[in-house]
VEXDREN-2710 file (C-alpha; in Angstrom, 1 decimal):
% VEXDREN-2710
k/r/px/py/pz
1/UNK/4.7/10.2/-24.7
2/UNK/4.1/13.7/-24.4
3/UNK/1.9/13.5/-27.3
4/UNK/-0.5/11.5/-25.0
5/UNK/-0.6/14.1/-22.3
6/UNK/-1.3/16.9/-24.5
7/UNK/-4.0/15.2/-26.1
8/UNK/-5.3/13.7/-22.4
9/UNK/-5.1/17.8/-20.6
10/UNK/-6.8/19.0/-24.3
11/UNK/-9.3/16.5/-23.6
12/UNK/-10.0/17.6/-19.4
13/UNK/-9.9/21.2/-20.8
14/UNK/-12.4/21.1/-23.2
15/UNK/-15.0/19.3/-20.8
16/UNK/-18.5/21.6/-20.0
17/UNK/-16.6/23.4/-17.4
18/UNK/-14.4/26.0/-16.3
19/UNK/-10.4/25.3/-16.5
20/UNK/-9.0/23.4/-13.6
21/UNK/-12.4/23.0/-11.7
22/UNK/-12.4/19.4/-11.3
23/UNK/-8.9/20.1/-9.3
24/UNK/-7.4/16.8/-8.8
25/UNK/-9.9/14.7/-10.3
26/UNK/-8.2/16.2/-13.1
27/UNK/-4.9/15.3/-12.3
28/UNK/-6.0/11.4/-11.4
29/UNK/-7.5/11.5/-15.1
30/UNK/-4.5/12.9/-16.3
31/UNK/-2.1/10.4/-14.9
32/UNK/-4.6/7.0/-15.4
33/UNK/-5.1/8.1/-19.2
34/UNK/-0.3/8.1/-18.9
35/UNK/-0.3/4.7/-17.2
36/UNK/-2.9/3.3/-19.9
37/UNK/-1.8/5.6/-22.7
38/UNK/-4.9/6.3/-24.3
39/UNK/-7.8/8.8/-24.5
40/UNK/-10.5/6.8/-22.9
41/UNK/-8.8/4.6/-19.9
42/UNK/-10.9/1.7/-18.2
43/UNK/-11.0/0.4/-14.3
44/UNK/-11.0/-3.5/-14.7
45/UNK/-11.5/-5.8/-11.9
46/UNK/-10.5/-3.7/-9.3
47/UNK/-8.7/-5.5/-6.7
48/UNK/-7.2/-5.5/-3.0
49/UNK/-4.7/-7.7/-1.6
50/UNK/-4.7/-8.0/2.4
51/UNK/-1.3/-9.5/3.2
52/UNK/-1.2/-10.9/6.7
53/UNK/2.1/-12.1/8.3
54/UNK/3.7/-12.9/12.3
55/UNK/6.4/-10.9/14.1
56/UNK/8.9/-11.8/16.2
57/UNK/9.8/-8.8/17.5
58/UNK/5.5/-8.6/19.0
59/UNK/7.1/-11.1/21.8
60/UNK/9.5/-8.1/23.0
61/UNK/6.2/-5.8/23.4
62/UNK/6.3/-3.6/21.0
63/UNK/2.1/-3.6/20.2
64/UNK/-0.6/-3.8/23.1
65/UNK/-2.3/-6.5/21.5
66/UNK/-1.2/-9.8/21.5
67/UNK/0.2/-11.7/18.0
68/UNK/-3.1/-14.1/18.0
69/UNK/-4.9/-11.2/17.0
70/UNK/-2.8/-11.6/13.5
71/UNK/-4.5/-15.1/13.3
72/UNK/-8.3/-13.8/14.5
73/UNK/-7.9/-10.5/12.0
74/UNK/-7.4/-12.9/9.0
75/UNK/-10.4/-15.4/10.1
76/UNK/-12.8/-11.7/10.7
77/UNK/-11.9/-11.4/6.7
78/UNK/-12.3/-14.7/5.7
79/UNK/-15.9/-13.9/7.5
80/UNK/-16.3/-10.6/6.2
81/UNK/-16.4/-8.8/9.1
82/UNK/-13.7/-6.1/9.2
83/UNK/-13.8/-2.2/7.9
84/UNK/-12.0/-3.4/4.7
85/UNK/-14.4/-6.2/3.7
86/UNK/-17.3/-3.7/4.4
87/UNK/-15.8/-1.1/2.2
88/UNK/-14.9/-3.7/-0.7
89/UNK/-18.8/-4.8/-0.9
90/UNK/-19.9/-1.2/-0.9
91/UNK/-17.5/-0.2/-3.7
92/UNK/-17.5/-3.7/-5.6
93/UNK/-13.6/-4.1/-4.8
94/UNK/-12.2/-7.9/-5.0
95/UNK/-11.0/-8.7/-2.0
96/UNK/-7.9/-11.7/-1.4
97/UNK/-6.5/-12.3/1.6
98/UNK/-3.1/-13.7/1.8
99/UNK/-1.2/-15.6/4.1
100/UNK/2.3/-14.5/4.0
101/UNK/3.3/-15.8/7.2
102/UNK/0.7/-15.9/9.9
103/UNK/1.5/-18.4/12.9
104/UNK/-1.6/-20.5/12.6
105/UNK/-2.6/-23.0/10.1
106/UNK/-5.5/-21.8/8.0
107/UNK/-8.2/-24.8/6.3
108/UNK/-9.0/-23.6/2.5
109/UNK/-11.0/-20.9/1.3
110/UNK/-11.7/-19.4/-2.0
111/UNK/-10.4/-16.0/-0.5
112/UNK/-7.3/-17.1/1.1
113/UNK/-4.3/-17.1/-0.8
114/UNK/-2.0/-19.4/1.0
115/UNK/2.1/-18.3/0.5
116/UNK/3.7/-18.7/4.2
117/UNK/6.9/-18.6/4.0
118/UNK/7.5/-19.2/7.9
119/UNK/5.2/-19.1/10.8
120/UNK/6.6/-15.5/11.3
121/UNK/9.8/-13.7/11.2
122/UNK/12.4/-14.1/14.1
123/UNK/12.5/-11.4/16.6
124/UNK/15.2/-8.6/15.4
125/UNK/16.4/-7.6/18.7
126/UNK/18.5/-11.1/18.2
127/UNK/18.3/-12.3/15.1
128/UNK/17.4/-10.5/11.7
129/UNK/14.2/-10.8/10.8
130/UNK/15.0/-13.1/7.8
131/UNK/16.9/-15.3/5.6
132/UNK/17.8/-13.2/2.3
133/UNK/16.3/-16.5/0.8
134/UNK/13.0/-15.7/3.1
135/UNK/13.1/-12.2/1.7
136/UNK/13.6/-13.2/-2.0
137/UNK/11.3/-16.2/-1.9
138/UNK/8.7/-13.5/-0.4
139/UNK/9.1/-11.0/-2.9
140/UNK/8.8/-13.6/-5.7
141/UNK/5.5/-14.8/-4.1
142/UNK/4.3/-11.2/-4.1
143/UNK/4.9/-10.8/-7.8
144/UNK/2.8/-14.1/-8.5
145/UNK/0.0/-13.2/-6.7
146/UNK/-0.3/-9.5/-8.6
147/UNK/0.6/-11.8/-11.9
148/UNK/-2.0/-14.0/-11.1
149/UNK/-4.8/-11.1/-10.4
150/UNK/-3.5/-9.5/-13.3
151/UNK/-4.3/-12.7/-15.4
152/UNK/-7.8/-12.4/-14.2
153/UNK/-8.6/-9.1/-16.0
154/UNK/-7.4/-6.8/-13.1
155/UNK/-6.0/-3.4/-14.0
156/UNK/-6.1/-1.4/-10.6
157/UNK/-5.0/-3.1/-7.4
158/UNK/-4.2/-2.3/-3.8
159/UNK/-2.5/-4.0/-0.8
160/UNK/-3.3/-4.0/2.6
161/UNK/-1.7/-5.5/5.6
162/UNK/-2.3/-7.4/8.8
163/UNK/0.1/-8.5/11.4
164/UNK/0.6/-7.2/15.2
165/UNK/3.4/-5.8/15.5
166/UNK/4.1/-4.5/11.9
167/UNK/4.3/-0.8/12.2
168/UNK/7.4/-1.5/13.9
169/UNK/9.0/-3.5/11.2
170/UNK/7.5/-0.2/9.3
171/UNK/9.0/2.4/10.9
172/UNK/12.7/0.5/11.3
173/UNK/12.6/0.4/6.8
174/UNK/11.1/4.5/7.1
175/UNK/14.4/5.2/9.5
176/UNK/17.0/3.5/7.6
177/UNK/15.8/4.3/3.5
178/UNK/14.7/8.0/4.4
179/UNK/17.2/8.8/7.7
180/UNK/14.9/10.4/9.6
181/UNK/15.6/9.2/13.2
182/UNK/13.4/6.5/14.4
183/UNK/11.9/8.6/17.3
184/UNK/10.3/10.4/14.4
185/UNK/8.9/7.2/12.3
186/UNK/7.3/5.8/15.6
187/UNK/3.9/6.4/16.4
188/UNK/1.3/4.8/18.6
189/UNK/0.4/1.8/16.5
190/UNK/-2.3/-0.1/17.8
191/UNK/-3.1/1.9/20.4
192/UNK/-0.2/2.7/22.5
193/UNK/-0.6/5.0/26.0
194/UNK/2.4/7.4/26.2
195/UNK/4.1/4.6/28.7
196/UNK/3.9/2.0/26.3
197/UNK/4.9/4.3/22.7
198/UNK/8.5/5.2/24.8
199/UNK/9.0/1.7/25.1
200/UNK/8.0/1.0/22.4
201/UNK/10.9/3.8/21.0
202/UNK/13.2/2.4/23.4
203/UNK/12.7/-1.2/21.4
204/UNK/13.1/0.3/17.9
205/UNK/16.4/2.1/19.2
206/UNK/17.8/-1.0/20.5
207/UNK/17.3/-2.9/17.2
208/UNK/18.2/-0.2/14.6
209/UNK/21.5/0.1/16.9
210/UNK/21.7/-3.8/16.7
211/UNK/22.5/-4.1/12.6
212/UNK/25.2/-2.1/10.7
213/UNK/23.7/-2.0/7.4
214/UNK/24.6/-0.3/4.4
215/UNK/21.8/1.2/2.2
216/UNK/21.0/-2.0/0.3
217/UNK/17.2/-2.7/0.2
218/UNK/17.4/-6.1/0.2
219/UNK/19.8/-6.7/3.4
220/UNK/17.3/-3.6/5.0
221/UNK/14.0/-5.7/4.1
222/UNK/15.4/-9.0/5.4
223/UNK/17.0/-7.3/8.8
224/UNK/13.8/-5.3/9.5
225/UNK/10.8/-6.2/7.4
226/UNK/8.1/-8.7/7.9
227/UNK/7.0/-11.8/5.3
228/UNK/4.0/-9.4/4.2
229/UNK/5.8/-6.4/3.6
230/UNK/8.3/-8.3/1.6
231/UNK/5.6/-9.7/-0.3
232/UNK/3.9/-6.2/-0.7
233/UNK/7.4/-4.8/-2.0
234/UNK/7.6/-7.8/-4.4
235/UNK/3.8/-7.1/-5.7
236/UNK/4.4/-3.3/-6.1
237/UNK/7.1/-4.3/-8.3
238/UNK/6.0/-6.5/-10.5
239/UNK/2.6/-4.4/-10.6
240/UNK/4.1/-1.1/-12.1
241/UNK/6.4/-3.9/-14.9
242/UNK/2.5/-5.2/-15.7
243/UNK/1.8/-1.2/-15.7
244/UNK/-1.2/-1.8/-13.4
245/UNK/-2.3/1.8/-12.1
246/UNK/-1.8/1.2/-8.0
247/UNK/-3.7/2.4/-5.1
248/UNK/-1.2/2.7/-2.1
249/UNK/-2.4/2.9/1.5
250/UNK/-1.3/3.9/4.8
251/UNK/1.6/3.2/7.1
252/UNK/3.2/0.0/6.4
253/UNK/2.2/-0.6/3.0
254/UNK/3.9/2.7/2.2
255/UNK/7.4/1.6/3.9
256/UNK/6.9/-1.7/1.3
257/UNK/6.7/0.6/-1.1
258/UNK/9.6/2.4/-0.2
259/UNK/11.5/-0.4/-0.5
260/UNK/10.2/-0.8/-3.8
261/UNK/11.1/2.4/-5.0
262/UNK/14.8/1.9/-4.0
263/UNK/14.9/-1.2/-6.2
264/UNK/12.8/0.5/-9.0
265/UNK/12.2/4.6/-8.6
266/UNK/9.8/4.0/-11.8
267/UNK/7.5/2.9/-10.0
268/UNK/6.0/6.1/-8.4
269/UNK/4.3/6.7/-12.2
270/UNK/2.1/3.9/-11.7
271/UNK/1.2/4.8/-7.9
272/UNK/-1.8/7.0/-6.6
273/UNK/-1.2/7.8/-2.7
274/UNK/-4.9/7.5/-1.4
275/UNK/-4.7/8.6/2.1
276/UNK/-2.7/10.6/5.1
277/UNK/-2.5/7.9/7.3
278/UNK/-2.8/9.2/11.0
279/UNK/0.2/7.3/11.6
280/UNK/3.0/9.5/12.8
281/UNK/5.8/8.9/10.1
282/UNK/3.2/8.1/7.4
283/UNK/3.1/12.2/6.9
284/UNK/7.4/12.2/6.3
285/UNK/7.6/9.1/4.5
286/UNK/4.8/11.0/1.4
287/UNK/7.2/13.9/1.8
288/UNK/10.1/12.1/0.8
289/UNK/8.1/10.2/-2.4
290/UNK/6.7/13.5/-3.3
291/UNK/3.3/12.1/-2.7
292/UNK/-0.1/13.7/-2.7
293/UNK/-2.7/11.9/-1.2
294/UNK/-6.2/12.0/-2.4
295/UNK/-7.6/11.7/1.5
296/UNK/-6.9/12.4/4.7
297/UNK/-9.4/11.3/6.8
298/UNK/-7.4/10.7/10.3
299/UNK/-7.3/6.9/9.6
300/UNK/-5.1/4.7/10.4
301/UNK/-6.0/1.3/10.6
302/UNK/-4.5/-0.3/7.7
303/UNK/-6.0/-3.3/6.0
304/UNK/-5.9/-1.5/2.8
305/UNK/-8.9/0.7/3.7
306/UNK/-7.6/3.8/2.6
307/UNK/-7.7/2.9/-0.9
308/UNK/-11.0/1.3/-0.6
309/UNK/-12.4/4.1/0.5
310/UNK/-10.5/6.8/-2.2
311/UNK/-11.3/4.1/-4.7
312/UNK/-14.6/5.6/-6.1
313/UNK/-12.9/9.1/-6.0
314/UNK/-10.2/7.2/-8.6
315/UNK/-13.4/5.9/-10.7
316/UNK/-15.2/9.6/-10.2
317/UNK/-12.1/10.5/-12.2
318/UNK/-12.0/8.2/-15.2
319/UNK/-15.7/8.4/-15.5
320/UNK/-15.5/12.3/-16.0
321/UNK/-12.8/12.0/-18.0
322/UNK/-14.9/9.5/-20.4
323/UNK/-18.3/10.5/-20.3
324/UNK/-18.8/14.2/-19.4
325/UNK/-19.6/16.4/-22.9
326/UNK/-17.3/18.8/-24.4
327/UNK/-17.9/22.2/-25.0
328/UNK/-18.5/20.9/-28.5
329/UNK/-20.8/18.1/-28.1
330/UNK/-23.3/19.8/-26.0
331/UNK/-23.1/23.2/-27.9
332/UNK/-22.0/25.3/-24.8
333/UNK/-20.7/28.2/-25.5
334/UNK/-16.7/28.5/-24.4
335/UNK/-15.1/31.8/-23.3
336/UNK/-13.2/33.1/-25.9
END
């Protein structure tokens, strides 16, 4: 294997520039032509997952915006008219929406992905979110749907989320997997005022005090996660065993991950971080993967719009890494 990376940096260095100038195009190159193991890697079918999913724990108030907005969000997809359908088309992303657990009924369409599990989770301040059998059947229902896109001829893929009251849910996983206390994983979400953020904090305390758990990722994902950040940990997971290269995003996709990574710490080989989300939390959970985000453009609405938008950067990369001449080719002289 180290073969491969010598012969991938030899490759970046002799390019028709100076040594390290592409900065961390170069290091995106680097780690695509790892995943794919080869000289000349290839962006197939790249793809983006929007997993949308109901929480209990909206009823006890911890978003501003009432849980029908879960149900409108997915139908403004379905109708192309949110910030990650936009930034699909303009990059020539495929875009799925999935229904992991929204509570509405949904009539077909060729970009819906129906896989409710329930018509969303129960609300943790009395119950835990869900079954174990919930959580498993949601993971295994993540890891078709990558299998299935996979099938198709995609290589690269991406998740986003929607579901009103998730970055709770997100922040209870950061607190328990990474111990930072949860005043520290909460941020506004939404769009909390300062009023509403300490109740919201006040909320999160109540639950995380609620559940003894021990450190088990599966008892943490069913007490405190929602049906599409179970099916997000699922599809990370079986995306880095199909060696896919992975764009993560923001927030809440990032505490699925996490999750993932406790079941598989592999994974992170197969992972490029595409954004700071402007999250507060999003900042400590990268600094416990180790992560380097390509962006940080003060975003933070989820979706899975981070990695659209980082995904040409990705492709800037490969495409450099292919086609640019060599010192050689194009009979430039080198330094000595």
């Amino acid at each position: 294997m180290n073969n491969i990376i010598e012969q991938i940096q030899n490759k970046i260095n002799s390019k028709t520039k100076p040594l390290g100038s592409l900065g961390k195009l170069e290091d995106i190159a680097l780690q695509i032509g790892q995943i794919q193991n080869t000289l000349t890697p290839e962006l197939k079918n790249p793809t983006i997952l929007v997993f949308a999913a109901d929480h209990g724990l909206a009823d006890a108030g911890v978003s501003p915006f009432p849980k029908e907005v879960t149900q409108q969000m997915v139908l403004n997809f379905l109708n192309n008219g949110a910030a990650i359908n936009v930034f699909c088309k303009q990059n020539e992303i495929n875009l799925k929406v999935v229904d992991a657990g929204v509570d509405a009924d949904f009539t077909n369409n060729p970009n819906l992905i129906h896989a409710k599990i329930a018509n969303g989770t129960k609300n943790i301040l009395e119950n835990p979110a869900m079954t174990i059998e919930e959580c498993k059947k949601a993971i295994e229902s993540g890891k078709k749907i990558v299998e299935d896109q996979y099938k198709n001829g995609c290589n690269i893929i991406g998740f986003g989320e929607m579901g009103i009251g998730n970055t709770s849910s997100a922040s209870l996983l950061m607190s328990k997997i990474t111990a930072v206390p949860i005043e520290d994983c909460v941020g506004k979400g939404t769009g909390h005022n300062e009023n509403g953020l300490m109740r919201k904090k006040d909320i999160l305390k109540q639950a995380i005090n609620k559940y003894q758990l021990n450190g088990d990722p599966l008892n943490l994902l069913s007490t405190f996660g929602g049906f599409e950040i179970a099916m997000m940990t699922g599809a990370f997971l079986k995306a880095a065993e199909l060696n896919m290269i992975i764009m993560v995003d923001g927030f809440i996709v990032t505490s699925a991950l996490l999750v993932a990574y406790k079941m598989n710490s592999d994974i992170l080989k197969n992972c490029i971080f595409t954004h700071t989300s402007n999250e507060q939390g999003h900042v400590l959970m990268l600094e416990y993967l180790n992560a380097e985000p390509i962006l940080n453009m003060e975003m933070r609405l989820g979706e899975g719009t981070g990695a659209a938008v980082a995904y040409p950067i990705i492709k800037s990369a490969v495409n450099f890494l292919n086609e640019m001449a060599s010192f050689e080719d194009a009979g430039v002289s080198n330094k000595e």
